[in-house]
N, C-alpha and C positions, 0 to 999 in steps of 0.2 A: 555552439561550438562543440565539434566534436574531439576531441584530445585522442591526439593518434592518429588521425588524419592526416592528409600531406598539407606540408605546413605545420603542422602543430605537434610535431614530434617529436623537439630537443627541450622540452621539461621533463624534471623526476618526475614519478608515478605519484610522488608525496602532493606535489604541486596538484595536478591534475584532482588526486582523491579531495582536497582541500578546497579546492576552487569549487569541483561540484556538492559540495556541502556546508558549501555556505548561504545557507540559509537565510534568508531578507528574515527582520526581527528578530533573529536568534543569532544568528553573527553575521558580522561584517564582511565584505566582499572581499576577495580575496588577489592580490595581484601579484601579475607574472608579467614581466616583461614590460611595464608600464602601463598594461591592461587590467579591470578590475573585474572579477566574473561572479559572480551568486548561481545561485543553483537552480540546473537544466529545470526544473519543473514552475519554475517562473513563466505566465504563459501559456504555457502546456504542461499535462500530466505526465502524457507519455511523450515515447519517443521510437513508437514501434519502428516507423520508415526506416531507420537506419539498422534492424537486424532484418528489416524484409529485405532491401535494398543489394544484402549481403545475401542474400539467399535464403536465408532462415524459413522453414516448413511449419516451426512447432515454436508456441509462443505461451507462457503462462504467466500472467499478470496477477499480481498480489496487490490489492489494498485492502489497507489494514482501517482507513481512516472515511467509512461510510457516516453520514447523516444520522444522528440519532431519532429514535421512532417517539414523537413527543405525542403521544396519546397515553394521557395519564386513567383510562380505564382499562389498557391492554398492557401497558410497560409503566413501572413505578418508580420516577426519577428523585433518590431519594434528594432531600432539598437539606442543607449543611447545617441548619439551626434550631429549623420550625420540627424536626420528625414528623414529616408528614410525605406524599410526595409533591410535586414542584412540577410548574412549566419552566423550561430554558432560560425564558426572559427572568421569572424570579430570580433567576442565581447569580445576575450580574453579566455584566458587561463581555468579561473575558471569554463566559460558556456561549455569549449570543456569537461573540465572534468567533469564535472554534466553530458552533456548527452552520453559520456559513461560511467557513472557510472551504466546509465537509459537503455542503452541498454543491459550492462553484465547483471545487475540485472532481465531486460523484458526477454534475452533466457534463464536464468537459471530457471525463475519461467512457461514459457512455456514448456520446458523439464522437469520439476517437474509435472505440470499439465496429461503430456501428460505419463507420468510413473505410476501415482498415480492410473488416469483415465484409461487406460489398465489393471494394474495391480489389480484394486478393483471397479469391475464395478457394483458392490453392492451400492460402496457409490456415494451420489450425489456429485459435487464439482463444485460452484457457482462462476463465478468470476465478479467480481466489476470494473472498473478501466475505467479513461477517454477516450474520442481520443486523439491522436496523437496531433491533430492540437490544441488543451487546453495552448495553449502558457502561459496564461496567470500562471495555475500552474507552469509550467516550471522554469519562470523567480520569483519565489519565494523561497526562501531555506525554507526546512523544519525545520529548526531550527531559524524561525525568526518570533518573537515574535508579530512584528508588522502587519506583513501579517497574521497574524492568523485567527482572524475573518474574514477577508476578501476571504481567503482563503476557509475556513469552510464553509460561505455562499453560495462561487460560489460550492463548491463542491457537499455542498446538494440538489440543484437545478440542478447541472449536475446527481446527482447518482436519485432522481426524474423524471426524463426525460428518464435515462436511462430503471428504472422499467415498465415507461409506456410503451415503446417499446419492453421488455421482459417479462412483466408479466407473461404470459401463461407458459412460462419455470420457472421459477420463483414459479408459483403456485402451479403446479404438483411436483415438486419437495419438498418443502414444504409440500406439501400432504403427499407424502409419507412417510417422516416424522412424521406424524400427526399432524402436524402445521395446523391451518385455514390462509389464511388471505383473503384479502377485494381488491379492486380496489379504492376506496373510502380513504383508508389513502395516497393516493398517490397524492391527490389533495389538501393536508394541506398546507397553507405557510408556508414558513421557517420562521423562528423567526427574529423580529426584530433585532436583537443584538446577536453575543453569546459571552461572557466573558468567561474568565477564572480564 
């Protein structure tokens, strides 16, 4: 469902923001008008079709929530009790299901990527998203309030590091768009703090 579309015009913005973040196991669905909705990424990651659809040239996709890199001689997943490092499976139930949640989720938006990018080689399509081996994301839920800034901070200092190594892709693409940018905003510190 797209909200804002014809037909689906006469709810608040509240309704609409609410229905798409209602997250299956994390909240309950949400309803408007006798309908109950969970959220657009049920099924699918994305949902580029509907800003190509619209025209859109210039596309930059952010995930935050890739596959952790379980290779305990390259990346050292510290394990919660033993101080040592860990496979996934040792640390219980909840980190097996997180990371495959992290892998259906990573082939379904690389098979999105790789459709979108064949089929409409007119538009650009950017994508954002850590290494593998970012444990420290990993062991974070994205619904934990506590981790957040902490979270926030390593991430813009990771998607920072990542620009300086893509810019040039990054720039032309932009370009074509007719976006300017600079090499110079990419050297800002991150903010001391960020709240919410």
């Amino acid at each position: 469902m797209v909200f804002g579309s014809e037909g689906y015009r006469d709810m608040h913005i509240c309704q609409a923001i609410t229905a798409s973040c209602a997250i299956p196991y994390f909240f309950q669905p949400h309803q408007i008008d006798g309908s109950f909705y969970i959220d657009g990424s049920t099924g699918r990651v994305s949902h580029l079709d509907i800003a190509i659809d619209r025209g859109v040239k210039l596309i930059v996709v952010v995930n935050p929530r890739v596959p952790m890199e379980n290779d305990m001689e390259t990346t050292c997943l510290p394990s919660l009790s033993y101080g040592r490092c860990s496979s996934i499976a040792e640390l219980g139930i909840n980190y097996t299901w997180e990371q495959a949640q992290r892998i259906e989720n990573k082939e379904k938006l690389d098979l999105a990527l790789r459709h979108y990018r064949q089929n409409h080689p007119d538009v650009d399509i950017l994508l954002l998203e850590p290494g593998r081996e970012e444990s420290l994301l990993f062991f974070q839920s994205p619904m934990s309030n506590l981790a957040r800034s902490m979270v926030m901070n390593y991430g813009y200092n990771l998607t920072l590091s990542h620009l300086r190594t893509t810019y040039p892709q990054f720039r032309d693409a932009f370009a074509r768009a007719g976006i300017t940018t600079s090499e110079a905003g990419l050297s800002i510190p991150p903010p001391a703090e960020i709240t919410t």
